[in-house]
ZADO-1210 file (C-alpha; in nm, 4 decimals, padded with zeros to 6 digits):
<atoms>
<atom x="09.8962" y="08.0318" z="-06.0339" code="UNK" pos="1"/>
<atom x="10.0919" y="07.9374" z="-05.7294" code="UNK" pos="2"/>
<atom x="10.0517" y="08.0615" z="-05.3811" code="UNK" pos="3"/>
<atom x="10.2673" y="08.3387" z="-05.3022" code="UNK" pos="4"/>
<atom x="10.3377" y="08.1788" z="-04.9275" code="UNK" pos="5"/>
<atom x="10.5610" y="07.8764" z="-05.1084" code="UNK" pos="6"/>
<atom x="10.3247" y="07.6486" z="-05.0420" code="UNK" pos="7"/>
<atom x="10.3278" y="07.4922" z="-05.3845" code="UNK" pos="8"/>
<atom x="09.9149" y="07.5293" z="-05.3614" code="UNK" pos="9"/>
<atom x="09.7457" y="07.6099" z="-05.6957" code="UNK" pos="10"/>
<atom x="09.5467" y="07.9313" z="-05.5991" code="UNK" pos="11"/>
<atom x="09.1613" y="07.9309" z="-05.7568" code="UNK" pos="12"/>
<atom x="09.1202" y="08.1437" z="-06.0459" code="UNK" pos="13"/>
<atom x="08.8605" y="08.3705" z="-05.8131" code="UNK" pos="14"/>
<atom x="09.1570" y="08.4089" z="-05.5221" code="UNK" pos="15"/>
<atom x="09.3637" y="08.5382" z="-05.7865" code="UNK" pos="16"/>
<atom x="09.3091" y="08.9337" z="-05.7027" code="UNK" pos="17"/>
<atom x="09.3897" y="08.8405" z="-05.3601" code="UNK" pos="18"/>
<atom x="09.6854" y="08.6501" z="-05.4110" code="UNK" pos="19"/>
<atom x="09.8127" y="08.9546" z="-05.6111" code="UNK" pos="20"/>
<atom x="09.6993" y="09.1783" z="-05.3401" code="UNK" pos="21"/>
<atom x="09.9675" y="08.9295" z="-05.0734" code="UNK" pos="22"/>
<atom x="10.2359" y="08.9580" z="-05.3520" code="UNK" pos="23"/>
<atom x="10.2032" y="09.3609" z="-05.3007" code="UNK" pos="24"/>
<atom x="10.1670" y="09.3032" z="-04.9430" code="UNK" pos="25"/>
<atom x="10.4681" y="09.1174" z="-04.9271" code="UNK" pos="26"/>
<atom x="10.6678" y="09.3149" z="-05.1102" code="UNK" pos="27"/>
<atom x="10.6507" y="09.6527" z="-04.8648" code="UNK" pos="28"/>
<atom x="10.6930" y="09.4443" z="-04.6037" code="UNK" pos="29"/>
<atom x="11.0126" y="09.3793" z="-04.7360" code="UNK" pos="30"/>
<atom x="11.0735" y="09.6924" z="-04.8761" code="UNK" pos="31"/>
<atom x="10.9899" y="09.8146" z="-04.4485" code="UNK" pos="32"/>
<atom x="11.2514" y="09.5301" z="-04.2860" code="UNK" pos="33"/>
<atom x="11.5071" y="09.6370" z="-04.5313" code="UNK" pos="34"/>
<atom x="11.4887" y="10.0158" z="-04.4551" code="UNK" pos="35"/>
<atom x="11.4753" y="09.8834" z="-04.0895" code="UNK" pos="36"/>
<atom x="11.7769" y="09.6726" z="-04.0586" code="UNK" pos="37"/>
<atom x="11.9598" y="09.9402" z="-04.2693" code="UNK" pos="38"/>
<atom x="11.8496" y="10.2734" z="-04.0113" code="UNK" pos="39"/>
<atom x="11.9517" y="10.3567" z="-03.7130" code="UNK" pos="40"/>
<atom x="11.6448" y="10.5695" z="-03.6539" code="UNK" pos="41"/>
<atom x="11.3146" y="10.3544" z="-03.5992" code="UNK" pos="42"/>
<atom x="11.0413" y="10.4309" z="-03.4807" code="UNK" pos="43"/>
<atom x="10.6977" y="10.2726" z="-03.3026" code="UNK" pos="44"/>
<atom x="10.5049" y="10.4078" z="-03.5424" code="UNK" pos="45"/>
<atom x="10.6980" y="10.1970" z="-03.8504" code="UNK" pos="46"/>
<atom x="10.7245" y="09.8894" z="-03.6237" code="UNK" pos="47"/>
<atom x="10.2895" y="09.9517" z="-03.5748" code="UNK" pos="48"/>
<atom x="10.2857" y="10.0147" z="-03.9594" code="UNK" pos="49"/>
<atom x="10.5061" y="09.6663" z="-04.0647" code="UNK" pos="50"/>
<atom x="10.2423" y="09.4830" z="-03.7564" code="UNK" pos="51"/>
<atom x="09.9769" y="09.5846" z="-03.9319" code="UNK" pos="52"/>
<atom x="10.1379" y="09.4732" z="-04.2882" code="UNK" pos="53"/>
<atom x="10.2442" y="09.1497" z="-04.1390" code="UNK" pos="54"/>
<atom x="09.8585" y="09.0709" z="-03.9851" code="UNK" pos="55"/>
<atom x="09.7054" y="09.2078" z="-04.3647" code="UNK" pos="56"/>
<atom x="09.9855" y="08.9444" z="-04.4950" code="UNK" pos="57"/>
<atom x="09.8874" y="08.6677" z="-04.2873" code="UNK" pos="58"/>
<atom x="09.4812" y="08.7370" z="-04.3359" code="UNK" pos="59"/>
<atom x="09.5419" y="08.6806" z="-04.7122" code="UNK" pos="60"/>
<atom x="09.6694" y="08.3781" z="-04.7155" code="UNK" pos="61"/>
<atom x="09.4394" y="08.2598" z="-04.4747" code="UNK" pos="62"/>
<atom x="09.1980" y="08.3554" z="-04.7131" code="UNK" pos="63"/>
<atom x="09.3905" y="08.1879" z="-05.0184" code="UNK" pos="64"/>
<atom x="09.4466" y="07.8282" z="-04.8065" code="UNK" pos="65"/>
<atom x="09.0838" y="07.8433" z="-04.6825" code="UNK" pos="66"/>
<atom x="08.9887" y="07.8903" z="-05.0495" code="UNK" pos="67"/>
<atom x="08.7086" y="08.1339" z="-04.8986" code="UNK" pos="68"/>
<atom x="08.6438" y="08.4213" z="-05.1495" code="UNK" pos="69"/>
<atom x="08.5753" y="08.7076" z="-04.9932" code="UNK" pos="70"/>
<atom x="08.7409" y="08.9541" z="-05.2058" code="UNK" pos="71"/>
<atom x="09.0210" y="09.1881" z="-05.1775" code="UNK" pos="72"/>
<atom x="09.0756" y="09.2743" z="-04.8197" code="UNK" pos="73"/>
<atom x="08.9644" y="09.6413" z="-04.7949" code="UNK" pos="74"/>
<atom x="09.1823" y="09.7006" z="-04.5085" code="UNK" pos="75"/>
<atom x="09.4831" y="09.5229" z="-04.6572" code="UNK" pos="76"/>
<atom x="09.4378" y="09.7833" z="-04.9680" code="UNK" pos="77"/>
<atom x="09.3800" y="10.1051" z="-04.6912" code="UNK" pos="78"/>
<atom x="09.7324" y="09.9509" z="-04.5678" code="UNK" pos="79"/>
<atom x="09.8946" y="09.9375" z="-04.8981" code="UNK" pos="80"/>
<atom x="09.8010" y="10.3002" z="-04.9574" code="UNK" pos="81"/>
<atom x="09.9207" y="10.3915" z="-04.6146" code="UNK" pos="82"/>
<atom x="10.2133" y="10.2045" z="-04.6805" code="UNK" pos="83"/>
<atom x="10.2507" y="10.3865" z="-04.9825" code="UNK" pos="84"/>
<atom x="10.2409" y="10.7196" z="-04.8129" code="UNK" pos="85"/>
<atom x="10.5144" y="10.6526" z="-04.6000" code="UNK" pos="86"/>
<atom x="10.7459" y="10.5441" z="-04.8274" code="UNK" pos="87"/>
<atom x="10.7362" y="10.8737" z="-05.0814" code="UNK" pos="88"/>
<atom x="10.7518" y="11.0598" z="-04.7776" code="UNK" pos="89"/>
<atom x="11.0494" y="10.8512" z="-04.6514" code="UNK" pos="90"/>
<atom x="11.2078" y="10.8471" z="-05.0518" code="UNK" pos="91"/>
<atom x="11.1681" y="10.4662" z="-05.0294" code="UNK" pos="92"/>
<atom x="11.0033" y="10.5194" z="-05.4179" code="UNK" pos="93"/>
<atom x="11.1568" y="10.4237" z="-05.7223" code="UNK" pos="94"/>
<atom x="11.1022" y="10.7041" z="-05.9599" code="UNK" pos="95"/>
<atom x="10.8347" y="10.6427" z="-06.2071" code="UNK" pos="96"/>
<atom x="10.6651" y="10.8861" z="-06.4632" code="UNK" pos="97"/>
<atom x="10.3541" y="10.6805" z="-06.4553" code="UNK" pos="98"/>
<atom x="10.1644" y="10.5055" z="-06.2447" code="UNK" pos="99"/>
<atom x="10.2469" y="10.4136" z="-05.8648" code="UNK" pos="100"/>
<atom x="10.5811" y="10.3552" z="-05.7896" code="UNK" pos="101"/>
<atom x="10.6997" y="09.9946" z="-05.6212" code="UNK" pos="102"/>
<atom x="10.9066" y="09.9984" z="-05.3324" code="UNK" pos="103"/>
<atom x="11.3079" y="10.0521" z="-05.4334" code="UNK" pos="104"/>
<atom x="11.4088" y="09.6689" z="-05.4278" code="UNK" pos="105"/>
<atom x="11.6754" y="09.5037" z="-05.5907" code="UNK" pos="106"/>
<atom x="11.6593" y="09.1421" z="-05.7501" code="UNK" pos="107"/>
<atom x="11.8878" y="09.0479" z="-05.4659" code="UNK" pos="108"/>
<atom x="11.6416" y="09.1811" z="-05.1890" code="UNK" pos="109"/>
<atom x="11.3419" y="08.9809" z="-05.3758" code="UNK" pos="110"/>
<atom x="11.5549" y="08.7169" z="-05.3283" code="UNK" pos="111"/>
<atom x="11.6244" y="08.6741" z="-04.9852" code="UNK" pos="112"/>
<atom x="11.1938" y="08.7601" z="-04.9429" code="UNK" pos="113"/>
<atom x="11.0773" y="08.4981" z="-04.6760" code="UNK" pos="114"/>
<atom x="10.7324" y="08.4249" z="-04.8466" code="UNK" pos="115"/>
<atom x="10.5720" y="08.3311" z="-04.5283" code="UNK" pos="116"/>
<atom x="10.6882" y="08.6391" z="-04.3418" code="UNK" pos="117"/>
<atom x="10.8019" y="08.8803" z="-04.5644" code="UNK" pos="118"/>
<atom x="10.8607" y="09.1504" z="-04.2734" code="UNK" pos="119"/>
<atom x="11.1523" y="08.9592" z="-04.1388" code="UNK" pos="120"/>
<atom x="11.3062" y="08.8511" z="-04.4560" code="UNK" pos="121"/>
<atom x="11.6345" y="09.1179" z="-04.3702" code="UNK" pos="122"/>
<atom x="11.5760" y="09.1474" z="-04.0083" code="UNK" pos="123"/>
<atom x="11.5361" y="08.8311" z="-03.8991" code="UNK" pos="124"/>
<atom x="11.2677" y="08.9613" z="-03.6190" code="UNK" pos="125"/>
<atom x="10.9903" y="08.8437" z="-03.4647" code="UNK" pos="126"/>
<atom x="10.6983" y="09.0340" z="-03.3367" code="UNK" pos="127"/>
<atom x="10.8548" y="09.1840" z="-03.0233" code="UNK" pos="128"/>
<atom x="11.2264" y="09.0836" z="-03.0741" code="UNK" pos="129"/>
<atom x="11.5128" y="09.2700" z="-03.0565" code="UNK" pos="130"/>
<atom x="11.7489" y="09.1778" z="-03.3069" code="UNK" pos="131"/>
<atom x="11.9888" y="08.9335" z="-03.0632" code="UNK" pos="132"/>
<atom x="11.6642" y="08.7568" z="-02.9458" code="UNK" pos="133"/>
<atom x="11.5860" y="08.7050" z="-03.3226" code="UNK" pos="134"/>
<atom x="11.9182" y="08.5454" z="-03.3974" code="UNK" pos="135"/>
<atom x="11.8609" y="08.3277" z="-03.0536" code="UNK" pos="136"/>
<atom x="11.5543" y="08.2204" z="-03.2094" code="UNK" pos="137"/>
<atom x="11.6825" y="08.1788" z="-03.5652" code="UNK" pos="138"/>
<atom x="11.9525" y="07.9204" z="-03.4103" code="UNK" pos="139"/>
<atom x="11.6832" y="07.7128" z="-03.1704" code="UNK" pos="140"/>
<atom x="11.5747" y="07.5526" z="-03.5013" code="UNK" pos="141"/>
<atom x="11.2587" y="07.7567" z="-03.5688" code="UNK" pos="142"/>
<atom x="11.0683" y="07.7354" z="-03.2828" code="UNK" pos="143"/>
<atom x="11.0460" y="08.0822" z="-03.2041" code="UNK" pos="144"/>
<atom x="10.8999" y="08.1335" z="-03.5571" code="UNK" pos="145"/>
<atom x="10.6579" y="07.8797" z="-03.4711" code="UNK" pos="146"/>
<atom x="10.5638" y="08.0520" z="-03.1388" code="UNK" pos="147"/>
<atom x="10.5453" y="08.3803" z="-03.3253" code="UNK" pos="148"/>
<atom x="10.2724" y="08.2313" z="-03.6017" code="UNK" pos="149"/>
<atom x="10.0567" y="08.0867" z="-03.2917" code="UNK" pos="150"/>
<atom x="10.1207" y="08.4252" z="-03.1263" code="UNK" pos="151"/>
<atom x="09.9793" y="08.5902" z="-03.4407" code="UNK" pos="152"/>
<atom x="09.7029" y="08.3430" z="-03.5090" code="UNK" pos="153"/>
<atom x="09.5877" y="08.3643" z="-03.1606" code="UNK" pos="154"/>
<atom x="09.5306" y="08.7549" z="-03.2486" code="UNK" pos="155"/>
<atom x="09.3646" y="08.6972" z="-03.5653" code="UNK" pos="156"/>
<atom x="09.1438" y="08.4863" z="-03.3974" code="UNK" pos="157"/>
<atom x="09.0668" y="08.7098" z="-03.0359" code="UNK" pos="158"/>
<atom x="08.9800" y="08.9584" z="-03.3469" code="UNK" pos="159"/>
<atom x="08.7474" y="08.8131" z="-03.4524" code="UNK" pos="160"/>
<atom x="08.9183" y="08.7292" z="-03.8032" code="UNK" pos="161"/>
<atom x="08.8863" y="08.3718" z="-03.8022" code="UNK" pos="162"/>
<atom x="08.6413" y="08.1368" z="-03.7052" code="UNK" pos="163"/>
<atom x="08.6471" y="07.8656" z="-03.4861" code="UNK" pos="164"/>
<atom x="08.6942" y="07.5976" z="-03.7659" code="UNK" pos="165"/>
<atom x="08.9523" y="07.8333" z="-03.9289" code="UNK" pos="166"/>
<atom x="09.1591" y="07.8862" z="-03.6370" code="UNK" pos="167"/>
<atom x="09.1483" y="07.5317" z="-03.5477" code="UNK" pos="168"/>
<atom x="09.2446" y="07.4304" z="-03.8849" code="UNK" pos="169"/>
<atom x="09.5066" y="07.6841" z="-03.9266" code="UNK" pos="170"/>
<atom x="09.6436" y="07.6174" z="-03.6043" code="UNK" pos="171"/>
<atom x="09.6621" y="07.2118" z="-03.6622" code="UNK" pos="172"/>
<atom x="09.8599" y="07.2823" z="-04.0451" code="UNK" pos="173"/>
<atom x="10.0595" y="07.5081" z="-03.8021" code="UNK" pos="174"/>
<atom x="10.1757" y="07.2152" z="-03.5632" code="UNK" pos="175"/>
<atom x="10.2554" y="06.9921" z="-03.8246" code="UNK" pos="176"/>
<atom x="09.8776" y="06.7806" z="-03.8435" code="UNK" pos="177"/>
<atom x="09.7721" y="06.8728" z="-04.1767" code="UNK" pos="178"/>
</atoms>
């Protein structure tokens, strides 16, 4: 099985569940930056909700490239529910008799997913940017994207997520030097 990032890495058999578990991320993330670019009413709390998503997102496939099996991310699944909640209470569901029901996406909308980060896949936003910054940095050939991963590393790692190999290594494969 391939990574779901696009990275063309085979994922080990035991990083399986939590590949799955960034697939489902991945996919309310998008399901979030579609509803977003299409309201006009957003609030804080659904831009803290899609944060959240994004940093369960990016712990995953830290996880998956590290090959370090530590199981499914409790807190990623907590976010999934929440994520979950919000959307039946928003009618984001598709209707299902059985079993939970997937965010309302359309082949099209899987389609324009950005696998690395799926929460600005419609919006083109960063953390933080309004959507004419995120079109400025869309057009200075990717370097605000770059800024923005750094930006969110950096968190991860003042979280105490990562260690000091792992944010050292993530950050080098992030600058191009491995």
């Amino acid at each position: 099985m391939k990574c779901v990032c696009g990275c063309d890495r085979d994922v080990p058999s035991a990083l399986t569940t939590v590949n799955f578990l960034a697939a489902s991320i991945a996919l309310d993330l998008l399901a979030w930056d579609k509803h977003r670019t299409l309201s006009g009413n957003w609030s804080e709390e659904r831009e803290d909700l899609i944060a959240r998503g994004a940093d369960c997102y990016q712990w995953q496939l830290m996880t998956i490239h590290a090959e370090d099996d530590g199981g499914p991310d409790d807190q990623a699944e907590r976010w999934l529910e929440e994520s979950a909640a919000c959307r039946t209470a928003k009618g984001l569901n598709k209707r299902r008799l059985f079993g939970p029901a997937p965010p309302n996406l359309s082949a099209d909308d899987i389609a324009r997913l950005d696998p690395r980060h799926p929460e600005t896949s419609f919006s083109g936003r960063t953390d933080g940017a309004t959507p004419a910054t995120a079109t400025a940095t869309a057009a200075d050939g990717g370097e605000g994207t770059l800024i923005a991963d750094l930006e969110r590393l950096q968190v991860l790692y003042a979280q105490g997520a990562l260690s000091d190999a792992e944010f050292a290594a993530a950050k080098t494969r992030l600058l191009g030097g491995g």
